[in-house]
N, C-alpha and C positions, 0 to 999 in steps of 0.2 A: 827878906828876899828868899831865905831858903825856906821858909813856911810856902810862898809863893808856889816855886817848886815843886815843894811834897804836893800840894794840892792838883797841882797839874797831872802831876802823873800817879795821883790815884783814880784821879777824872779817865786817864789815856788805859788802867789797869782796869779798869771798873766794865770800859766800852768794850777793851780785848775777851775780857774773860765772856762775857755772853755773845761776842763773836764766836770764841773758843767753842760754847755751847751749844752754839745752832750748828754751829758745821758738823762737831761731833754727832749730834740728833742727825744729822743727814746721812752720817755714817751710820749709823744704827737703822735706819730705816733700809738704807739698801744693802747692809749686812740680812736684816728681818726679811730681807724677799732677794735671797741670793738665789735663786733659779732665775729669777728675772735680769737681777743685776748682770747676770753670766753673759747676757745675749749683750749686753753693752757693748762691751769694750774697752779696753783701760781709758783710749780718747775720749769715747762719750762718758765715761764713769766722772774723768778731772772734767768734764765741762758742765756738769750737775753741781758741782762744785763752783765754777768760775761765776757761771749764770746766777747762780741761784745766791751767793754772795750781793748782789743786788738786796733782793729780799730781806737777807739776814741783817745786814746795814742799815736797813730800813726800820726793822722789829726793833732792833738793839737802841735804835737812835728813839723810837716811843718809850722803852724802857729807861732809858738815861733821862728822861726830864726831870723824875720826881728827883732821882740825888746827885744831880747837877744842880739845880734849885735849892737843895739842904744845902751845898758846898757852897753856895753863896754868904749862907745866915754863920757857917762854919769858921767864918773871917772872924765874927764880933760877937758869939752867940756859942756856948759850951761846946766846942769841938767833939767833945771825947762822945758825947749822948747824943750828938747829931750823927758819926759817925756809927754810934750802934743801931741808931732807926733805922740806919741804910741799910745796916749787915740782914736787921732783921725782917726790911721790906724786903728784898732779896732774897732772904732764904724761904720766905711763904711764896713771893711769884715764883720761882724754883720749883718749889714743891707742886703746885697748880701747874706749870707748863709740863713738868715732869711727866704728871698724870695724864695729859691731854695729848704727849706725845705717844705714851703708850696707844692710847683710845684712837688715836689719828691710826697709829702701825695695825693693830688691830682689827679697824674697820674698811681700812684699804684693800684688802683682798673682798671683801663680797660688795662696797660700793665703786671701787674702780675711783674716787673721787679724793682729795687730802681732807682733812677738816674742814670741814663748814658748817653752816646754820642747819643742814639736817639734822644735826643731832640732837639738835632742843626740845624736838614733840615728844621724844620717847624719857627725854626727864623723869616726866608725868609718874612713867610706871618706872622708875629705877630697878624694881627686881625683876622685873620682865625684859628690860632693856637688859640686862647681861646674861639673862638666859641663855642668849644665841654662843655664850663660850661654855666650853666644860671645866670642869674644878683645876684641870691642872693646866690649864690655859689662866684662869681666873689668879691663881697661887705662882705661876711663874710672874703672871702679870706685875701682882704685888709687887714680888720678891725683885724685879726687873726694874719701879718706880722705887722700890727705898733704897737702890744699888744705885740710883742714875742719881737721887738727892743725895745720898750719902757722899759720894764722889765729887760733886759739884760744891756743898755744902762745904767740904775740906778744903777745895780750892778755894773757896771765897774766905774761906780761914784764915788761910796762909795770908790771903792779901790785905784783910784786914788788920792782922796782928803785923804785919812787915807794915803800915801806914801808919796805924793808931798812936804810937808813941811819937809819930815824925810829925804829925798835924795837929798844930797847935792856933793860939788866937794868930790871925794875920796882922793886917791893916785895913781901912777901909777902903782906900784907891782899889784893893781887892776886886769890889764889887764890882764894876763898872766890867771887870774882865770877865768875869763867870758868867753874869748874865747876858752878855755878848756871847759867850759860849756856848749858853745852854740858847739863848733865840737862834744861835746858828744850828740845831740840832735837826730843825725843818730843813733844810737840804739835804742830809742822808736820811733824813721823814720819806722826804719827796721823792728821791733817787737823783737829785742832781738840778739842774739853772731851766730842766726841760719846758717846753709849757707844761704836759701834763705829768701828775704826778706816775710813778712806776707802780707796776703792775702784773698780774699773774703771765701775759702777755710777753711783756719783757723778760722773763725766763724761758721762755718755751724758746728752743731754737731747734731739738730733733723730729724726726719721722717717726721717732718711736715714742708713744705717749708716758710711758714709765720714766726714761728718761726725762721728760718735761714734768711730770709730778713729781719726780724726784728732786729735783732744784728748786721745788717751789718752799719754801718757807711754812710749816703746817701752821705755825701759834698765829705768824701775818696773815695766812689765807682766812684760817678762822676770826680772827677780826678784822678782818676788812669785810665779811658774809655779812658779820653783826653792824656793823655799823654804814652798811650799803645798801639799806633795804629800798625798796620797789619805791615808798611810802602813795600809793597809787597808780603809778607809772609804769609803763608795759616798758619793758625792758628789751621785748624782744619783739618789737614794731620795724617792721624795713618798708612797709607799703602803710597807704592810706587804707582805711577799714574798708573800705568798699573794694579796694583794687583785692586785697585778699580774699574778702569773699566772693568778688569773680572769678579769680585764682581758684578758687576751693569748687566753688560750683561750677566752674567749666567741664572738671572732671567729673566729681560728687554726684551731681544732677543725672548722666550717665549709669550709673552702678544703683540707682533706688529701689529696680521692679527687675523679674527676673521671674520665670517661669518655675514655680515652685508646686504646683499640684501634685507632683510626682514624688516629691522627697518623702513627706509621710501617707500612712492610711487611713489616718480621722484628722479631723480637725481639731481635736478635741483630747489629745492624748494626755497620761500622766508626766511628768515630765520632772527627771531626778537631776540633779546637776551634779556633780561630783569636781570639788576642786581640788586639784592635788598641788600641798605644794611645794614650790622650787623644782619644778621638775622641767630642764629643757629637753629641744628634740635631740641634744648631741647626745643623750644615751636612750635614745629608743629609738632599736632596729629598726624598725616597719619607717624611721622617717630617714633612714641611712645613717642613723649615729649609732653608736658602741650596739653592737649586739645581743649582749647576754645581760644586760643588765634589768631590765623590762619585758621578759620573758610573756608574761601575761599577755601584758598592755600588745607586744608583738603579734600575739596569738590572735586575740583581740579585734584585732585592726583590721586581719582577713573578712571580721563576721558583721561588720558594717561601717559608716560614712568616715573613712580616715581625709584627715583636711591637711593636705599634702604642702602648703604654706603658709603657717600660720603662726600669727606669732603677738607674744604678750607687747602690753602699751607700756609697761615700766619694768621698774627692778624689785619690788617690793610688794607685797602681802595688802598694805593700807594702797597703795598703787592701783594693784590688778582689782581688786574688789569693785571698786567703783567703776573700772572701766567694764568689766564685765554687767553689770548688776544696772550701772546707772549706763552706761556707752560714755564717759568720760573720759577724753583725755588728761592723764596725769601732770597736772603743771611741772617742768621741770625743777625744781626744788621743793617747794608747797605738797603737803599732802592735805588734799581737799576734806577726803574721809574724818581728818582730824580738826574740823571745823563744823559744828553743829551750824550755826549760823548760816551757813552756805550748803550744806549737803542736802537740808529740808524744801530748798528750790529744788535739788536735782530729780530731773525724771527717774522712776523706779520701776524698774522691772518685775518686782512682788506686788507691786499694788498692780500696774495693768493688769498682772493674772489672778488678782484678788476681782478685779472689774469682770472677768471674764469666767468668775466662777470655780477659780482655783481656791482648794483651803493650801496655804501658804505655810512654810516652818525653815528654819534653819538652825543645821548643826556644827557645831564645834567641842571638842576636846579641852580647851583652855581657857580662860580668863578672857572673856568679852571685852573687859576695861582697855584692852591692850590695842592702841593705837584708834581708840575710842569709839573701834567695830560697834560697840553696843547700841552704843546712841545713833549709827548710822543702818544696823540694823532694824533698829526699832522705827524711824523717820522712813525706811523704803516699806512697811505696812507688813510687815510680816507678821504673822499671829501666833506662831508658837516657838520659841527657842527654847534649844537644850544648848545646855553649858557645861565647861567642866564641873561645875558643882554638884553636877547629877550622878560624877562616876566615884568611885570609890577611890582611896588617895593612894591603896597598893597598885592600883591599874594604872599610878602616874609615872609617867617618868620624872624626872627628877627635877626639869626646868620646864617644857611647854606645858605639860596637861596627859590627858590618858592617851596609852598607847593606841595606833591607827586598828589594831585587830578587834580591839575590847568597845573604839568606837565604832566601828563600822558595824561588830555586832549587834551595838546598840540599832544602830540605823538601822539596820536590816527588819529586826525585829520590830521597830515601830510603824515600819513599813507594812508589815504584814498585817499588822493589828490596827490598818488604817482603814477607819468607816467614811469616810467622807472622800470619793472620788467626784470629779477630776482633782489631785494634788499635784502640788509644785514643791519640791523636797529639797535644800541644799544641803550638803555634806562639804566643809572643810578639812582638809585633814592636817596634821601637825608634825609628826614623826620625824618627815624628813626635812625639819627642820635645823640648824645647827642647835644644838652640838650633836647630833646626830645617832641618840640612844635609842637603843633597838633592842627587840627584846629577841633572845635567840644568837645564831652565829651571825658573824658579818663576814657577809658571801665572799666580797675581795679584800677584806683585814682589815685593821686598824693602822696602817702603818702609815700612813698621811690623810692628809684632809680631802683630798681627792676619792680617797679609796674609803673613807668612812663616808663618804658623801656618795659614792656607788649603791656601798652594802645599805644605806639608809633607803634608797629607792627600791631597790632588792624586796625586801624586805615589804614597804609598802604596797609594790608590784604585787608580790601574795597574797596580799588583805584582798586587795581589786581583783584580783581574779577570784579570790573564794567569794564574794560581794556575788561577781557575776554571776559565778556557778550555781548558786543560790536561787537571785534571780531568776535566772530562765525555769528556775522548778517551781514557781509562784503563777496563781491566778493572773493579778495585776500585770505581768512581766510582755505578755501577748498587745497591750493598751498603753504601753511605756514605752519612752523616748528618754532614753538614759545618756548624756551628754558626760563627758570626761574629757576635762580643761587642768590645764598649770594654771596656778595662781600669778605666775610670770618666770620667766629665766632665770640662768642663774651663772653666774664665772667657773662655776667647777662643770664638768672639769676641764683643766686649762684650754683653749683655744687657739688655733694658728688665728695669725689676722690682730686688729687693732681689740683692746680689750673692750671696747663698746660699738662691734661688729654687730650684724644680723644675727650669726652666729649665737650669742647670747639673751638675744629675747625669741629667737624660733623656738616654740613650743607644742605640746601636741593638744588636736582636739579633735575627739572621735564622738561619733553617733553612735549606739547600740540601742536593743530593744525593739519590741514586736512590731512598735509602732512606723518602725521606720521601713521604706522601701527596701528591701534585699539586692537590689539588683543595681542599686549605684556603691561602687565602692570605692570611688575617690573623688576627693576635689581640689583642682589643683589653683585655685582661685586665691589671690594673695589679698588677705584678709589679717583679722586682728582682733580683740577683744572687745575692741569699742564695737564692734559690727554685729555683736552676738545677740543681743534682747533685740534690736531694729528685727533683725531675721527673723527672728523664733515669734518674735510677736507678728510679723506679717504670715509665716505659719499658718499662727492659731487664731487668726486674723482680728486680731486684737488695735489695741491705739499705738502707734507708736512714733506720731507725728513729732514729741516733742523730742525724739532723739537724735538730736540735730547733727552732730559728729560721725553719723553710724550710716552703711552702707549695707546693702541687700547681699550675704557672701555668692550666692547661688547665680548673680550677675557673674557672667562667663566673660566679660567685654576686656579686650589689653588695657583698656585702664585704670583695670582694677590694682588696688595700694593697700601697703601697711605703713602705719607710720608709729612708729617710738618716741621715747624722749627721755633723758636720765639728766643727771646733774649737769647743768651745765651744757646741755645738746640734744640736739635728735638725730633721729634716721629715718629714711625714706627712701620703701623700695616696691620693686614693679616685675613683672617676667621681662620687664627689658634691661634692669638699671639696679644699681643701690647707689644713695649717697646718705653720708654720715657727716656731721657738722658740730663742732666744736665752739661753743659762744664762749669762751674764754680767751684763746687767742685767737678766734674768727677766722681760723681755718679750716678746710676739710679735710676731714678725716679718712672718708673713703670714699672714691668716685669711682664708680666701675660698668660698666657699661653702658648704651649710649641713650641718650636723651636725658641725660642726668642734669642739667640746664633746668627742664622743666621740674625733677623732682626737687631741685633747691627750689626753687619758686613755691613750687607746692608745699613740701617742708617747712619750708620758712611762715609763709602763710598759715596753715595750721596753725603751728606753734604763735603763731601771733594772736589770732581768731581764740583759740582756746584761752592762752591767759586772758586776754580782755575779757573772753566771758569767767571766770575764775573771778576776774576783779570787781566785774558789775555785780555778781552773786552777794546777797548782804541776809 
């Protein structure tokens, strides 16, 4: 009977302690982002707690099957060696969730999302993938996961060595008890007798979205990502296909033509695109965000077509590309870019102007493999890239690729030395990328990530502008339509409002160059990236029928839209309205002025229309 006992409640010590685990990991994360935590409140702080104990219950109870199940064989079958397989399953899942919690704390500030299945694409490139931190982010990181196993690893010590001597052979009536125990393990699996099992849903109970990501569970959310795949299925279907795309083309059909003769002075101009990235409008004056920090770009804006609402389709680099380049909306998880198979359907905006007599090229500073740009370069028919392999490895910084001055000069330079007009020219740039190395002073310090994320645009803001200054002293410069886009938003620097606001995909995108009319100098037409090749190809009057998602920006009509979409949601806004939607706990996030009825409708629709075509792409 007392073998009975010990078994029991090493079973009841075994559950506690990875309880003990995850709450602790909850405290660490809202320790990791104590400026946010602040705005809680001690209430909502314990109800991150209360809630999200659900979740934890849940994880702990998949974790307990494997040595609930030894503790059966434990009755009649060497205690002592079953008892060590447990210690040592345990201290390898330990060590793996350890590291994942880090990775979850870490990537929470620039995705806004806990762990999930986004993180898998960038596997691929492991050293690229932790580029975005600097060395002593990377070294605390460590030093943070062998303090959190080290810690955990003792506690499971103690409870091993206080058991190990007490559990001995049992009997076999044993059995019939434990395996009764471990099948009851699917109720705290479940969350309870409910019909449906518990969910990210079930946690969320505040107004304020940190608090709800904080109670959620990070190791449960990221397997339940993995193992809740689409497997075909539109997940985000609320109408039949045809009511959405009368939904879409009620408005859409509206915004296609637009009296455009006036914006440029040929038909036929060169035409450079300039992607900057991470740069939103919250620090560039000329769109009313931070003032000094885009001094140029400010300058800039006075001397042609500033687009006074404009705003990226995602959060991300592999995001923006396609929606600029192909007019693709980004599926909210999926990054299409990272899918050969599907991106060589996508319409391209280099090959139309390759049809229309454009010699085509594009440049980047860094490793094409990364996020499998290459292959989606090469499939949109471009005919010349430079890569970082072209620059020298002192010009590098230390994790993306060559600094933005050393690229641009490059660029410039080829530009000059280009025999073949009309060209189509793309420049990516890198710099202000995390971890944010810059060559020279940083304008507003190093003293947080906000302010290295300033000095980082700073800094590129100067490239752009010597870029310009340049230009206008060139032949070419009078026959050119120089375009300067974000490659999408960005969270720094912090934000009033829900952290997946408007606010953080409005970004800037200006006209410059000979070619453009002088005499328009703003547009206040609420647009987006996906609308960018549609326009310019109607322009240069080019093909641009297959760009089915993409709207004419130069349409003046109220019902013109931008529409976003990030982990887990989108947003949908108008000069009358914004609303924000959550498909996690399938509420709204942000409703704000009126007629916001239709922009769910719309929104939703979208988001529906796009994944299914996402899905049909093979």
């Amino acid at each position: 009977m007392k073998n009975f006992k010990n078994r029991i409640l090493f079973t009841i010590y075994y559950f506690l302690f990875w309880i003990v685990y995850f709450v602790c990991a909850r405290l660490f994360f809202l320790f990791y982002y104590f400026k946010e935590t602040q705005e809680l409140g001690i209430s909502t702080i314990l109800k991150t707690f209360l809630y999200g104990l659900q979740l934890d219950i849940s994880f702990t109870a998949y974790l307990c099957i494997i040595p609930f199940l030894l503790m059966i064989f434990s009755a009649v079958f060497m205690p002592k060696i079953i008892l060590k397989i447990i210690k040592w399953y345990t201290i390898l899942i330990l060590i793996f969730i350890s590291l994942l919690l880090l990775i979850d704390a870490g990537l929470y500030q620039a995705w806004g999302v806990r762990l999930d299945t986004s993180l898998l694409p960038y596997l691929n490139t492991p050293t690229l993938m932790i580029s975005s931190a600097s060395y002593f982010q990377l070294l605390s990181g460590i030093f943070s996961w062998l303090l959190i196993s080290f810690v955990f690893i003792k506690l499971l010590h103690k409870i091993y060595q206080k058991n190990s001597l007490k559990i001995t052979f049992g009997r076999w009536l044993e059995i019939p008890f434990f395996l009764t125990l471990t099948a009851a393990l699917i109720i705290p699996i479940r969350g309870g007798f409910q019909t449906s099992p518990v969910n990210q849903s079930d946690v969320y109970f505040s107004d304020q979205m940190f608090a709800n990501h904080a109670a959620i569970n990070f190791i449960w959310n990221f397997s339940n990502a993995l193992t809740h795949q689409t497997n075909g299925k539109n997940p985000y279907k609320y109408f039949d296909n045809e009511t959405a795309l009368t939904i879409i083309n009620k408005t859409k059909n509206k915004l296609l033509k637009a009296d455009t003769d006036t914006i440029l002075n040929t038909t036929k101009p060169n035409v450079i695109l300039i992607i900057w990235e991470s740069l939103p409008a919250k620090i560039v004056g000329s769109l009313g965000g931070e003032p000094n920090v885009t001094p140029n770009l400010n300058r800039l804006s006075k001397e042609g077509i500033l687009f006074t609402n404009f705003y990226s389709n995602g959060d991300r680099t592999d995001k923006g590309i396609p929606a600029i380049l192909s007019g693709y909306y980004p599926p909210p998880i999926q990054r299409i870019m990272r899918m050969p198979n599907k991106t060589r359907s996508l319409p391209m905006l280099p090959k139309e102007m390759g049809k229309l007599g454009y010699n085509t090229s594009f440049y980047y500073g860094g490793d094409m493999n990364f996020a499998n740009m290459n292959t989606y370069i090469r499939n949109a028919g471009i005919t010349t890239i430079i890569d970082g392999s072209e620059f020298d490895k002192k010009d590098w910084n230390s994790k993306w690729g060559a600094y933005d001055d050393v690229f641009m000069e490059r660029f410039a330079k080829d530009i000059s030395e280009e025999k073949n007009e009309p060209f189509f020219k793309i420049a990516l740039t890198l710099t202000s990328h995390e971890p944010y190395e810059i060559r020279g002073e940083y304008k507003f310090g190093q003293d947080t990530e906000d302010n290295q994320f300033r000095s980082a645009h700073f800094y590129t803001d100067k490239v752009i502008g010597e870029f310009m200054d340049y230009a206008k002293q060139q032949d070419w410069y009078k026959n050119t339509l120089i375009v300067i886009m974000s490659d999408h938003g960005h969270s720094s620097p912090k934000h009033e409002g829900p952290f997946f606001s408007p606010k953080k995909f409005k970004i800037p995108m200006l006209w410059l160059g000979g070619a453009v009319n002088p005499n328009i100098k703003e547009v206040e037409t609420f647009a987006s990236q996906v609308d960018f090749s549609y326009t310019l190809l109607e322009l240069l009057q080019g093909n641009n029928k297959d760009f089915v998602f993409s709207k004419n920006i130069f349409n003046n009509a109220d019902e013109q839209f931008a529409h976003y979409t990030f982990n887990k949601g989108y947003g949908t806004l108008s000069k009358n309205g914004v609303f924000v939607y959550d498909f996690v706990s399938n509420k709204t996030i942000l409703n704000e002025g009126k007629n916001t009825s239709q922009l769910d409708s719309l929104g939703k629709a979208i988001t529906q229309n796009a994944y299914k075509d996402f899905l049909d792409r093979k």
